[in-house]
TIMAR-537259 format. One record per residue (C-alpha): residue in one letter; chain; x, y, z. Coordinates in Angstrom, 2 decimals. Layout:
BEGIN
NODE,a,A,X,Y,Z
...
***
This chain:
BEGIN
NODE,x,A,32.46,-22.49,-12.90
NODE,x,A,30.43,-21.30,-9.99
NODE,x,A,26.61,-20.44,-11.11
NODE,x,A,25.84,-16.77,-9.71
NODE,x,A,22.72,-16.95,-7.21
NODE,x,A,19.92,-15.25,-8.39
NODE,x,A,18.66,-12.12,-6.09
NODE,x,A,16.69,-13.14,-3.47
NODE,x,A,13.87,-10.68,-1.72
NODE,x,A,11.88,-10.66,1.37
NODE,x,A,8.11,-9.13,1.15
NODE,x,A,6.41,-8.78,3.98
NODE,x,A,2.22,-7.71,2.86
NODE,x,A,2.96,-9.88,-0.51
NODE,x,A,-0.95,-10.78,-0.69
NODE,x,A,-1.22,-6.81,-0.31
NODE,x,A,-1.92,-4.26,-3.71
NODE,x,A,2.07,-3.31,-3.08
NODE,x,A,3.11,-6.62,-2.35
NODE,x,A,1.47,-7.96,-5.40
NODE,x,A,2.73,-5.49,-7.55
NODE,x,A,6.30,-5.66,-6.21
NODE,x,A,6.54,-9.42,-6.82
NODE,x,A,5.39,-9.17,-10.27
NODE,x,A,8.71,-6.46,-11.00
NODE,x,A,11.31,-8.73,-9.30
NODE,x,A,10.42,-11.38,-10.54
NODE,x,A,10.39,-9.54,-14.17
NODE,x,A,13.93,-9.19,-12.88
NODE,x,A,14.71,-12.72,-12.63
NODE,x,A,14.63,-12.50,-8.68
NODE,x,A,13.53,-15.37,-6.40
NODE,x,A,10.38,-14.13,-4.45
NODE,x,A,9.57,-15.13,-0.98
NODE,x,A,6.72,-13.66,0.55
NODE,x,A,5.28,-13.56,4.40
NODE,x,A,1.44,-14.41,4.36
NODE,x,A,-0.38,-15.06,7.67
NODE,x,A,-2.36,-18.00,8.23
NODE,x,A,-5.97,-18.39,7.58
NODE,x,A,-9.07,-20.58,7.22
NODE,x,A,-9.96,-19.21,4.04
NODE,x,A,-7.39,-18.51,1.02
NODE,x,A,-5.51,-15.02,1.27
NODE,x,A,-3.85,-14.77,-1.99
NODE,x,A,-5.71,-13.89,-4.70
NODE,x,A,-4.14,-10.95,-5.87
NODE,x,A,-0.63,-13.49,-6.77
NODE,x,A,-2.41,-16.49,-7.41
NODE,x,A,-1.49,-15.61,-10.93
NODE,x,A,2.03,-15.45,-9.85
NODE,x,A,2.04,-18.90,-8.10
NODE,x,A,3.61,-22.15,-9.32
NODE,x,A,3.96,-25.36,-7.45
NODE,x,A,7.01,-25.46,-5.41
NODE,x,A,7.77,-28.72,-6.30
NODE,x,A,8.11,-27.68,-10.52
NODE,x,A,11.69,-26.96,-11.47
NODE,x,A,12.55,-23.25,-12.13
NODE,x,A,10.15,-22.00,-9.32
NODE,x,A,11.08,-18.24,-8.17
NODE,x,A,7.79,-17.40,-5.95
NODE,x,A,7.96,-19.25,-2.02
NODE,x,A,4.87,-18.05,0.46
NODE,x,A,6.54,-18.95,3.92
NODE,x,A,3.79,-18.41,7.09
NODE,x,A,4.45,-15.88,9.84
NODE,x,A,3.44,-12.51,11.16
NODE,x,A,4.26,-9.47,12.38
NODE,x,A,3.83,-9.63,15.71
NODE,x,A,5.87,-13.13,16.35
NODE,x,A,9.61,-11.91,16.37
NODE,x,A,11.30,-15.26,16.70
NODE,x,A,9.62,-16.27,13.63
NODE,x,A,11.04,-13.38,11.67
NODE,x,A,14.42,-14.17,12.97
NODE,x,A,14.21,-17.94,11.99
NODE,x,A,12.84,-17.21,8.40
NODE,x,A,15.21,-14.44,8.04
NODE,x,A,18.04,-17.12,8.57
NODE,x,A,16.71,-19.88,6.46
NODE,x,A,15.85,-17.47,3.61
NODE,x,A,18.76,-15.35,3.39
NODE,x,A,17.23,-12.32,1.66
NODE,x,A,19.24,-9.81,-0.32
NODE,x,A,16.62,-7.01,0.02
NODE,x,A,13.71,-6.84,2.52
NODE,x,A,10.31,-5.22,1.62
NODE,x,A,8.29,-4.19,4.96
NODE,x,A,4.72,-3.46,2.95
NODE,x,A,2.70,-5.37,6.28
NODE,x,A,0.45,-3.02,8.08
NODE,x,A,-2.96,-2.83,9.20
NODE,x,A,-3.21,0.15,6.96
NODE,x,A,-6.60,1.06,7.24
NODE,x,A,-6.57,4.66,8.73
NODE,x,A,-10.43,4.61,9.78
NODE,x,A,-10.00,1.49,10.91
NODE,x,A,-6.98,2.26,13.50
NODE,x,A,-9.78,4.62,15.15
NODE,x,A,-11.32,1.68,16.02
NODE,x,A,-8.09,-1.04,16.52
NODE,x,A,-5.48,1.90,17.84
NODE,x,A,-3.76,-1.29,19.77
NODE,x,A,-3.49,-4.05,17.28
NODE,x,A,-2.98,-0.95,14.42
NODE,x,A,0.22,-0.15,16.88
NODE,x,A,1.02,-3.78,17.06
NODE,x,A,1.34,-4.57,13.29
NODE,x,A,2.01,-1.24,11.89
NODE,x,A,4.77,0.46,14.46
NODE,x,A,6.14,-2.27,16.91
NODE,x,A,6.33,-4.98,13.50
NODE,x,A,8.46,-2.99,12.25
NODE,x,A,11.09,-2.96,14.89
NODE,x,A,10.64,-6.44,14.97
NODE,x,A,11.39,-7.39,11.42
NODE,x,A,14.24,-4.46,11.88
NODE,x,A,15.97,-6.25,15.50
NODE,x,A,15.33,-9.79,13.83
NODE,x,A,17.49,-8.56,11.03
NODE,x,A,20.47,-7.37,13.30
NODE,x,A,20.32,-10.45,15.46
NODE,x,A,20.78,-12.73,12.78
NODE,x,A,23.50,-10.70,11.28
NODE,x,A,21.96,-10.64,8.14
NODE,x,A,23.42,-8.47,5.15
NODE,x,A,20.50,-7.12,3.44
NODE,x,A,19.11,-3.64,2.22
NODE,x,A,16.00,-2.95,4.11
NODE,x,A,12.84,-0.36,2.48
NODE,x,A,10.07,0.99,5.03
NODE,x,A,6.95,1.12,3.74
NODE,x,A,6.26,4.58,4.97
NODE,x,A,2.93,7.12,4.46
NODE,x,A,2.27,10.47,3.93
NODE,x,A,-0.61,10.09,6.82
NODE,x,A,2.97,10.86,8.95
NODE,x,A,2.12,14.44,7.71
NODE,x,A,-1.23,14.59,8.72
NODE,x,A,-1.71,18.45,9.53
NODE,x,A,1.02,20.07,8.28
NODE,x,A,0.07,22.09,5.40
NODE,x,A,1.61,20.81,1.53
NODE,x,A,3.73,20.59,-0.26
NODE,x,A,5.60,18.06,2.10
NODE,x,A,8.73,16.58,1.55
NODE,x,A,11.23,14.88,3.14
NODE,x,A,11.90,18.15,5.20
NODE,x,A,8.81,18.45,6.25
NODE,x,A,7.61,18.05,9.99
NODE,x,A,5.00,15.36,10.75
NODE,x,A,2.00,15.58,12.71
NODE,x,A,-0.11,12.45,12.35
NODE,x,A,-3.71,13.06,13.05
NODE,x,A,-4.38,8.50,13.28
NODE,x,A,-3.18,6.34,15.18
NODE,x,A,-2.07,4.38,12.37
NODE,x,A,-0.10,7.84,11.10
NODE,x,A,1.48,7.87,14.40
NODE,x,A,2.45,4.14,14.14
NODE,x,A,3.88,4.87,10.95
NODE,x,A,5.68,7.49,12.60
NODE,x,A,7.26,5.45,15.16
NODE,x,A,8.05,2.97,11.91
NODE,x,A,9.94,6.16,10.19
NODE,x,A,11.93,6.81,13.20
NODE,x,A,13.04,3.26,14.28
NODE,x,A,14.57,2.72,10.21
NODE,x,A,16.29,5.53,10.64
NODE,x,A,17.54,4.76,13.94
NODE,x,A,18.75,1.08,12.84
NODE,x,A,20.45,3.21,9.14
NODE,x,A,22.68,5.92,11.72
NODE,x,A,22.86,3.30,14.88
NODE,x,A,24.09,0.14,13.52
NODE,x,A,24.86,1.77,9.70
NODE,x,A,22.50,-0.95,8.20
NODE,x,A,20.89,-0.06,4.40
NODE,x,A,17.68,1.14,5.50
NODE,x,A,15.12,3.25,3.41
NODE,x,A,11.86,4.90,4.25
NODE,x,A,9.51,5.30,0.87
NODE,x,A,6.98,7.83,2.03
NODE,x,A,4.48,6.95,-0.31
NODE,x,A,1.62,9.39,-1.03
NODE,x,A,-1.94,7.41,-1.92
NODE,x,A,-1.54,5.36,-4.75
NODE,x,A,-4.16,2.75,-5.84
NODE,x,A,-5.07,0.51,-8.37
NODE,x,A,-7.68,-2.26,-9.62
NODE,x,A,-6.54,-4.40,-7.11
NODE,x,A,-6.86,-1.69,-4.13
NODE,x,A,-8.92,-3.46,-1.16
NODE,x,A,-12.86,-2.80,-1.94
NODE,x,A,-13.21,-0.71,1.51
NODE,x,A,-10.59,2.29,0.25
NODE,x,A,-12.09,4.88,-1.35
NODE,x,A,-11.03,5.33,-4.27
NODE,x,A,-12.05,1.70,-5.57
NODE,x,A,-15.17,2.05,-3.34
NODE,x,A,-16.16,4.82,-5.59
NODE,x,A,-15.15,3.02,-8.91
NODE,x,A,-16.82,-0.40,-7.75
NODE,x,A,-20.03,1.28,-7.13
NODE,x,A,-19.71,3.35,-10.58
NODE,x,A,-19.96,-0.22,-12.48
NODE,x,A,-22.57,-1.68,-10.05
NODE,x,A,-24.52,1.52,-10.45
NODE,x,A,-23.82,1.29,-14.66
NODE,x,A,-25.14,-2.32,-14.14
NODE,x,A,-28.09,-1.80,-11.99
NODE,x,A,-27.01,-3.64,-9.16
NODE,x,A,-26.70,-0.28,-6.76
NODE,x,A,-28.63,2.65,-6.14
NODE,x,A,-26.67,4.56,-3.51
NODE,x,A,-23.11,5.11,-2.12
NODE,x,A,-22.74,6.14,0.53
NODE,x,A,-19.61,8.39,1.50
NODE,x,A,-18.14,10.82,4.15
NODE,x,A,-15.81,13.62,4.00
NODE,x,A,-15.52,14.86,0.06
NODE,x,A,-13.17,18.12,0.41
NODE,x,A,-10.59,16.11,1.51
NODE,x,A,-7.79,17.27,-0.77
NODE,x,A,-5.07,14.05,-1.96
NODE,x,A,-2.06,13.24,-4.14
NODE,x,A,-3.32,9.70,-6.10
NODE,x,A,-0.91,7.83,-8.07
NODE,x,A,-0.50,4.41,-9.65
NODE,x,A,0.73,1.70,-7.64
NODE,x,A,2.86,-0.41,-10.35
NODE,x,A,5.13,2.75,-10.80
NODE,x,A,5.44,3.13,-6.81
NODE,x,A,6.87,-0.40,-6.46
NODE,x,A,9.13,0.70,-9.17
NODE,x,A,10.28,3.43,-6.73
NODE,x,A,10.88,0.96,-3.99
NODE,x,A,13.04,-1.32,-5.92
NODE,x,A,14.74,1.67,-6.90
NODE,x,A,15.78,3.32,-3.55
NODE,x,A,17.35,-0.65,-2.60
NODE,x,A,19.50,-0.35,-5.79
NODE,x,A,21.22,3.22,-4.94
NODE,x,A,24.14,3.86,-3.87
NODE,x,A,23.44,5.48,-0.46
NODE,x,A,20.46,4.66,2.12
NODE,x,A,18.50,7.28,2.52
NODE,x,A,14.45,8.52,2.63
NODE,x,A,12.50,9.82,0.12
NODE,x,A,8.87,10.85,-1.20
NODE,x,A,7.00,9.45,-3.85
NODE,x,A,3.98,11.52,-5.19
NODE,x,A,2.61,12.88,-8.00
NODE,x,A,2.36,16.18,-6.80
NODE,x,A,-0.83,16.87,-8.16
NODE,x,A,-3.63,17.96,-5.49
NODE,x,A,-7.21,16.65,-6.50
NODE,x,A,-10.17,16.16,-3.91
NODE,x,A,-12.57,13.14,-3.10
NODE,x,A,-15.52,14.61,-5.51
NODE,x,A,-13.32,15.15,-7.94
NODE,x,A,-12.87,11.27,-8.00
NODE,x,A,-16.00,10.94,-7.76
NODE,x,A,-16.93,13.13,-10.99
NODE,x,A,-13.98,11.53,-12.94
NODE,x,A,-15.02,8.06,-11.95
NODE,x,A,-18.63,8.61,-12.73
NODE,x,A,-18.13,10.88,-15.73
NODE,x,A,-16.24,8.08,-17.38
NODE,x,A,-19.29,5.88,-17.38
NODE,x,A,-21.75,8.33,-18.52
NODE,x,A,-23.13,9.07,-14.91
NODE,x,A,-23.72,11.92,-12.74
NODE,x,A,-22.42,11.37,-9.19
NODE,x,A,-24.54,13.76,-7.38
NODE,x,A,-27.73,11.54,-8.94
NODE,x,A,-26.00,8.57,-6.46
NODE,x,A,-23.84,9.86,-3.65
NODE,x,A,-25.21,10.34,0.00
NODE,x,A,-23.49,11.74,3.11
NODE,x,A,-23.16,9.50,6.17
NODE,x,A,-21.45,10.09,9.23
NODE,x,A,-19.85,7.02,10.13
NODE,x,A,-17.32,7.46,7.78
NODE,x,A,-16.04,10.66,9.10
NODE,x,A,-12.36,10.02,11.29
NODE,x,A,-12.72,11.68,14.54
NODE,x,A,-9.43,13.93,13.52
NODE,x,A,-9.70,14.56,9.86
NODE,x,A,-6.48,15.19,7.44
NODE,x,A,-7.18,18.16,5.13
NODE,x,A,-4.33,18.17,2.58
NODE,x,A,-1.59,15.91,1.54
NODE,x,A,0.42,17.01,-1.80
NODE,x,A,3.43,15.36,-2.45
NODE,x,A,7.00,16.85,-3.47
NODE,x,A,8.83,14.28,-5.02
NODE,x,A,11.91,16.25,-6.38
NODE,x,A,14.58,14.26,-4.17
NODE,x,A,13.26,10.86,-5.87
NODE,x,A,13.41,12.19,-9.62
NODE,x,A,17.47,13.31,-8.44
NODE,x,A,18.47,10.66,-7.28
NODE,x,A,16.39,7.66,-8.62
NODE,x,A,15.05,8.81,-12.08
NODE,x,A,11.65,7.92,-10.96
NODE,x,A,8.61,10.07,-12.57
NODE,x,A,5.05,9.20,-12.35
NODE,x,A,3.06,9.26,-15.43
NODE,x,A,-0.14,8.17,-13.99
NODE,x,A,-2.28,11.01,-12.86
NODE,x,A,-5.48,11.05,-11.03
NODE,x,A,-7.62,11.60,-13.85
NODE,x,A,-6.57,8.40,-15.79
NODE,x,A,-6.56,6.98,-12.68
NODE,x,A,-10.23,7.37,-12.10
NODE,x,A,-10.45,5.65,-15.15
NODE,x,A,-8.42,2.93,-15.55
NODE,x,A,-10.03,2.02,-12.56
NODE,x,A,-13.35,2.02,-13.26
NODE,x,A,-13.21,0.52,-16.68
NODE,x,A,-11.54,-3.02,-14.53
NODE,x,A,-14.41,-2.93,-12.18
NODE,x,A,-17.01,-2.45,-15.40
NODE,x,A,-14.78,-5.73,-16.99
NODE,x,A,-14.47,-7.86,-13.59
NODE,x,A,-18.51,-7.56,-13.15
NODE,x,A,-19.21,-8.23,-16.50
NODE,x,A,-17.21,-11.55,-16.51
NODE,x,A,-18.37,-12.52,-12.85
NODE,x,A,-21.65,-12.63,-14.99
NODE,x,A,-23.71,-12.14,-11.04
NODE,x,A,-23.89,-9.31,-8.89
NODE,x,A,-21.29,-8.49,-5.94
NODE,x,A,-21.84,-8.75,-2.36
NODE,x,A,-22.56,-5.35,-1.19
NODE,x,A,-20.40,-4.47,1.60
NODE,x,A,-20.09,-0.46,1.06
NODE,x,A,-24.20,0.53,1.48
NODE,x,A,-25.92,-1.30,4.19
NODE,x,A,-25.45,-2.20,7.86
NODE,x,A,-23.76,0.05,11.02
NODE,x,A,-20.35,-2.64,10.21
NODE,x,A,-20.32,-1.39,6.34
NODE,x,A,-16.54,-0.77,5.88
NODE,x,A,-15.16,2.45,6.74
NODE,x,A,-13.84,3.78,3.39
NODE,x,A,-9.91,4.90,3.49
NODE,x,A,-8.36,7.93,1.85
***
């Protein structure tokens, strides 16, 4: 009797808050795992180092492979050897202040990797079901609710990468009728959210603050108005637009609306502060082109998918600072500061 192969999946941006996420669901689903992580000095993975196992222990589902983005012959080859079912494009340089400042290498990674990982995927001939990581910065401007219908005016030039991103999966589904997906994912965060975005900016200070290890944060533009979910049920959407019937795009929000100080109130609320005691203004983390609004309408992904969120920003806030209150107790010594000092402080990301 012939032993049925397990499902095998691609992630590109495994060491990422998606990618991390994502790897922990398939392999919940008995998939085997392989994940694209760039080389570096330093270790990159600490986010699945839970996850990992020696590759040489029987019953191993988790493979790292080396490569990037930007080196299409690479793709191709790993693409071969690996043989992925489903491939997860979560790489980016994803950092919207940040592109301000990189608009090449944000182009680079975010719009032209894309078409690579796409083309690599055609060339080899490869049978797979492809998802986009897509973003609601595509929007930019135009006013919420959006939806899939809606126009997009990206106001970054990572939005407009991601634009390109949108366009070229689409063009690869109706051009060469391959099962590709864009998930245009509205903000969604988590405890393991990068330190520099501001929504775990803001609950990393709160429990240096509650600890007495920060006086000050310092932030930019707090009107700006967002839809915040919870990343472990958005990689549950993902999986879930690979195992329909029919490629096609969809939103994933909350479609709740709440703005930057009201993160900041639930976040410092929670641990018995008042933000307005703490928070300063400072300049350098305004974006030249700002993005008022984004409000999510994910009707088309309840239809078809079954997804609902059940996260809300609120809970959120909290869940989110109570990890950061836990991680510094049990680091038992204060953090680096990265968010309050110094013209190269880390633009914070919204």
């Amino acid at each position: 009797m012939t032993e049925t192969r397990a499902k095998r999946a691609l992630i590109t941006g495994i060491t990422g808050q998606d990618g991390s996420y994502l790897a922990e669901l398939l392999l919940s689903k008995g998939y085997e795992v392989h994940g694209l992580i760039r080389r570096a000095s330093t270790f990159n993975t600490a986010r699945i180092d839970h996850l990992y196992t020696d590759p040489h222990v029987a019953g191993t589902r988790l493979f790292l492979h080396y490569g990037d983005l930007s080196d299409g012959s690479r793709l191709a080859t790993l693409l071969d050897s690996v043989k992925p079912d489903e491939v997860y494009n979560l790489a980016a340089q994803s950092h919207v202040r940040v592109s301000f400042d990189e608009p090449e290498y944000t182009g680079n990674s975010t719009g032209l990797g894309s078409i690579r990982l796409l083309e690599a995927i055609r060339m080899v001939g490869l049978d797979c079901r492809y998802y986009q990581a897509s973003s609601s910065e595509m929007f930019g401007a135009t006013p919420p609710p959006q939806n899939e219908e809606t126009p997009f005016y990206p106001r970054s030039p990572y939005g407009a990468a991601k634009v390109y991103s949108y366009w070229v999966t689409r063009n690869y589904r109706e051009g060469y009728g391959m099962f590709a997906v864009n998930g245009i994912l509205f903000n969604h965060e988590s405890p393991r959210r990068g330190e520099t975005f501001v929504t775990r900016k803001i609950t990393r200070a709160v429990a240096r603050i509650k600890a007495g290890q920060q006086s000050e944060l310092f932030m930019g533009n707090l009107d700006a108005v967002r839809d915040w979910g919870y990343a472990p049920e958005y990689v549950e959407a993902m999986w879930r637009m690979l195992q329909h019937d029919e490629p096609t795009d969809y939103v994933v929000a909350t479609g709740t609306d709440y703005t930057v100080r009201d993160f900041l109130q639930f976040s410092f609320e929670h641990a018995g502060l008042d933000w307005e005691k703490y928070v300063r203004f400072d300049e350098r983390y305004l974006r030249p082109t700002e993005v008022d609004a984004l409000v999510g309408d994910a009707g088309k992904a309840e239809r078809l998918l079954g997804w609902v969120p059940t996260v809300k920003t609120p809970e959120l806030a909290r869940l989110m600072v109570d990890a950061d209150i836990e991680a510094l107790d049990a680091a038992g010594r204060p953090w680096i500061d990265t968010v309050t000092v110094g013209p190269w402080a880390p633009a914070p990301q919204i």
